[in-house]
C-alpha positions as CSV (number, residue, x, y, z in Angstrom):
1,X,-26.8,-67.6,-30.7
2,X,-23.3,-67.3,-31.7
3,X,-24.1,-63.3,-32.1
4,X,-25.1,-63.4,-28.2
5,X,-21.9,-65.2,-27.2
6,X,-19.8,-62.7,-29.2
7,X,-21.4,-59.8,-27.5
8,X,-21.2,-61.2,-24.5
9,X,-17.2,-62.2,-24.8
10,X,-16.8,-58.6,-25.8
11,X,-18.2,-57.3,-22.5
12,X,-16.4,-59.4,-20.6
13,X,-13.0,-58.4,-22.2
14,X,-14.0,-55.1,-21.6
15,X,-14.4,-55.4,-18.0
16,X,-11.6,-57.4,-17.5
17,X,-9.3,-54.9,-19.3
18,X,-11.0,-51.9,-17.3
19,X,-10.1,-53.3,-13.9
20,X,-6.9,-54.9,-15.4
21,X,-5.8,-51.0,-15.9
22,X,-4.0,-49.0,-13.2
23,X,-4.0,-45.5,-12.6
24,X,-0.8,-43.7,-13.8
25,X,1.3,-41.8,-11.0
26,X,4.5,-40.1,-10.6
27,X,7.7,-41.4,-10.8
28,X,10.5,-40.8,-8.1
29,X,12.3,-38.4,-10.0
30,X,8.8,-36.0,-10.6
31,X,8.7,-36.1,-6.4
32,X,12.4,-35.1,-6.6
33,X,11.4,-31.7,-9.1
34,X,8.5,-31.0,-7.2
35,X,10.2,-31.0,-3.8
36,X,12.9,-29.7,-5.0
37,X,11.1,-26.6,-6.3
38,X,9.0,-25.7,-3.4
39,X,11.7,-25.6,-1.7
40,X,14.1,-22.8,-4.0
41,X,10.6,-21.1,-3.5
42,X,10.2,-21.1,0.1
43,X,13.7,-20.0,0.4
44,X,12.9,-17.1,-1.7
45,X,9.4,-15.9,-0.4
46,X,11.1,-16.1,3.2
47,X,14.3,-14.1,2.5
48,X,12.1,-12.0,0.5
49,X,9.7,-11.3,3.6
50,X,12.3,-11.1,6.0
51,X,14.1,-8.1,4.1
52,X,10.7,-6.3,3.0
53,X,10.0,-6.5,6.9
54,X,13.3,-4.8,7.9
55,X,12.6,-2.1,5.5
56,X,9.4,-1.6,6.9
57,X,11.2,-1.5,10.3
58,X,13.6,1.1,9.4
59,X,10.5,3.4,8.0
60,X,9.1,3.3,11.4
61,X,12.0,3.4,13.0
62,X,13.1,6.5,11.5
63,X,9.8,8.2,12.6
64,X,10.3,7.0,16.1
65,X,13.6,8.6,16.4
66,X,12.6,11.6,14.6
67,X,9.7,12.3,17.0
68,X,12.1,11.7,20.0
69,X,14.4,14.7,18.8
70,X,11.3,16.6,18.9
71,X,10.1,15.8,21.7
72,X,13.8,16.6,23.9
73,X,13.5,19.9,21.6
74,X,10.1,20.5,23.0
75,X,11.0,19.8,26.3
76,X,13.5,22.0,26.0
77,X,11.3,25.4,25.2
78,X,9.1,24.1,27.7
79,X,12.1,23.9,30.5
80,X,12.5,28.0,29.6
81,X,8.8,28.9,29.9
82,X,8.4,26.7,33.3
83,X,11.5,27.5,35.1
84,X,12.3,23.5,35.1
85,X,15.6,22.9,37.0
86,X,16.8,21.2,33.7
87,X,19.2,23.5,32.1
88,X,18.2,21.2,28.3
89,X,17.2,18.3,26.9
90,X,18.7,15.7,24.1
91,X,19.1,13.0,22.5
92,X,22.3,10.2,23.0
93,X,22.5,7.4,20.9
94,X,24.3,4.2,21.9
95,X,25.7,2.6,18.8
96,X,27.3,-0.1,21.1
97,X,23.7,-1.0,22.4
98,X,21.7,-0.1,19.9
99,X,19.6,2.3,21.7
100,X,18.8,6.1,21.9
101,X,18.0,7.6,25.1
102,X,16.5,11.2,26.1
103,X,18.2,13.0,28.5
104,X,18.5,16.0,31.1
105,X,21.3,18.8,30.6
106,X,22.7,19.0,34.2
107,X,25.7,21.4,33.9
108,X,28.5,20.3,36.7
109,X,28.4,24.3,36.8
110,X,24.7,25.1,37.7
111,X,22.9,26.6,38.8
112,X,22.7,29.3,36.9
113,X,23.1,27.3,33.7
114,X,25.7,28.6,31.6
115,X,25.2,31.2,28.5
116,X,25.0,29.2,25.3
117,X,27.7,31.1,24.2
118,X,30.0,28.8,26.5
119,X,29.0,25.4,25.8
120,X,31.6,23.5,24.0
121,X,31.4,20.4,25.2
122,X,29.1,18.4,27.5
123,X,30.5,15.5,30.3
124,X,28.9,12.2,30.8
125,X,28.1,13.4,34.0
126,X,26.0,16.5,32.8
127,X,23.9,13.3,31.1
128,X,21.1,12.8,33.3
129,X,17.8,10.2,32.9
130,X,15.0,11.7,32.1
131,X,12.5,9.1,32.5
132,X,12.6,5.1,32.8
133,X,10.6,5.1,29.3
134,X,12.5,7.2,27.0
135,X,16.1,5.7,28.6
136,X,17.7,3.3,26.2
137,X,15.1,2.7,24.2
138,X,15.8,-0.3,21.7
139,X,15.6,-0.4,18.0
140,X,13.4,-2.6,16.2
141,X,14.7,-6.3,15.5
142,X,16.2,-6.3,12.2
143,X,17.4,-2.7,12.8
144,X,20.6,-0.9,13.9
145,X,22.4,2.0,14.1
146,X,25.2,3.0,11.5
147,X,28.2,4.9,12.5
148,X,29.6,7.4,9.5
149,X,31.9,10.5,9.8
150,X,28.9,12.4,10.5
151,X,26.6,10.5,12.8
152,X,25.2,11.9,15.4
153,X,26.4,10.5,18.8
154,X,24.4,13.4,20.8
155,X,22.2,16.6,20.4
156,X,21.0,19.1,22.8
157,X,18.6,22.1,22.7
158,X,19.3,24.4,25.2
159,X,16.5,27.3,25.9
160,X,15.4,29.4,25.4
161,X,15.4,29.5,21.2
162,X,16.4,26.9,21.9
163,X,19.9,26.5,20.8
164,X,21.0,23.4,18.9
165,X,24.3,21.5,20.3
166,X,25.6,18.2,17.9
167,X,28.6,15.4,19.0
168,X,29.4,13.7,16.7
169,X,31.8,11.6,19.0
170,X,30.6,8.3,19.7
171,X,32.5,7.9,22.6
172,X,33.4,10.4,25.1
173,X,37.5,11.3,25.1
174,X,39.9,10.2,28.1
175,X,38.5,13.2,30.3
176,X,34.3,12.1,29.3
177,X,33.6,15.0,27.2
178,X,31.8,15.1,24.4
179,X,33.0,17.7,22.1
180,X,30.2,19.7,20.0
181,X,30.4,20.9,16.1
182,X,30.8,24.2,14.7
183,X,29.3,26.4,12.1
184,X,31.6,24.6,9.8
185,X,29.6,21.4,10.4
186,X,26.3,22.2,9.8
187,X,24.3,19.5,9.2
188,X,25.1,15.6,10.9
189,X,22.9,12.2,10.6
190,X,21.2,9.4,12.4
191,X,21.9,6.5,9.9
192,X,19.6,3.8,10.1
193,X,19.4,0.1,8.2
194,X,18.7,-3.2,8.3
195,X,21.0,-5.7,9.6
196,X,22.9,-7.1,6.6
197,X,21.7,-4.6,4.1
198,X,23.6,-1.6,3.9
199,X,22.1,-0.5,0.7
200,X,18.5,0.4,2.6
201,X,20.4,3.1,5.2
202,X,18.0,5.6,5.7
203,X,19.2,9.1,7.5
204,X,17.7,11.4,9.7
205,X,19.2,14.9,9.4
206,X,18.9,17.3,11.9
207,X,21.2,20.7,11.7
208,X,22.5,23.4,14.0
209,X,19.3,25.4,13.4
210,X,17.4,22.7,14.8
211,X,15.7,21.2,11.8
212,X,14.8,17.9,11.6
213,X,14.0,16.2,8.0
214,X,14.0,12.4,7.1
């Protein structure tokens, strides 16, 4: 008999100390770590996403702007072979606005259009719009235009080789011309980056010959 009532005090102190324990949790200062944490974490995967983004944005941005010099330079064989009324086409960039335009060579002169062998300079009134969607196109968000010694502030091909005109003046002089390189000043660059990170400039090169090369 006393066996049974020893057996069965032992299952009742088991019980009682089963429900008698609590679960362990954390204490304040664990939350504190843990929040603290996620949050240096976030902070880092967002920055981190927000600059691999820009990069990306300057890749295809540089391939959008490349294919727009092409494009003026194809319009420009095709203005020979046509008989357009355009004497050229080009490119302006706006490093005020951020944007790049194509545009229509209208010489103050024409017509004729003048020998190639003339062209010195070009007016902002010889700078006409070609269409509504290649005028002032925008760069990507997270993306602008850098201005260096040798940006490019302008090019034109003029047919029929077509010729190859560069500015390099971001803004016209008193007078609104646009003066254009020599021989001595071969090659000149679209620099492109993202906002706040100089380090990831990317240029687009295009020389007097024509080339174009990223």
């Amino acid at each position: 008999m006393n066996r049974r009532n020893n057996i069965a005090n032992r299952q009742v102190s088991i019980r009682k100390s089963f429900y008698k324990k609590k679960p362990e949790g954390f204490t304040l200062i664990e939350v504190l770590i843990v929040i603290a944490v996620s949050a240096i974490l976030s902070t880092i995967v967002i920055t981190y996403s927000s600059t691999s983004k820009n990069k990306v944005s300057v890749s295809i941005e540089s391939a959008r702007i490349s294919q727009t010099i092409f494009q003026a330079k194809t319009l420009a064989i095709s203005t020979y072979t046509n008989s357009s009324s355009s004497c050229g086409y080009g490119v302006l960039f706006n490093y005020a606005s951020n944007t790049y335009s194509i545009f229509t060579y209208a010489p103050i002169s024409a017509p004729p259009c003048p020998t190639a062998a003339s062209i010195t300079n070009i007016s902002s009134n010889e700078i006409k719009k070609y269409s509504n969607g290649t005028w002032n196109v925008p760069l990507l968000n997270g993306v602008s235009l850098q201005s260096n010694n040798d940006s490019i502030a302008l090019v034109l091909f003029y047919p029929p080789d077509p010729a190859t005109f560069i500015s390099r003046n971001i803004n016209p002089d008193s007078s609104g011309n646009r003066t254009f390189v020599d021989m001595t000043n071969p090659l000149s660059n679209v620099y492109i980056a993202p906002i706040g990170n100089a380090s990831a400039t990317q240029a687009i090169s295009v020389n007097l010959a024509g080339q174009v090369t990223l």
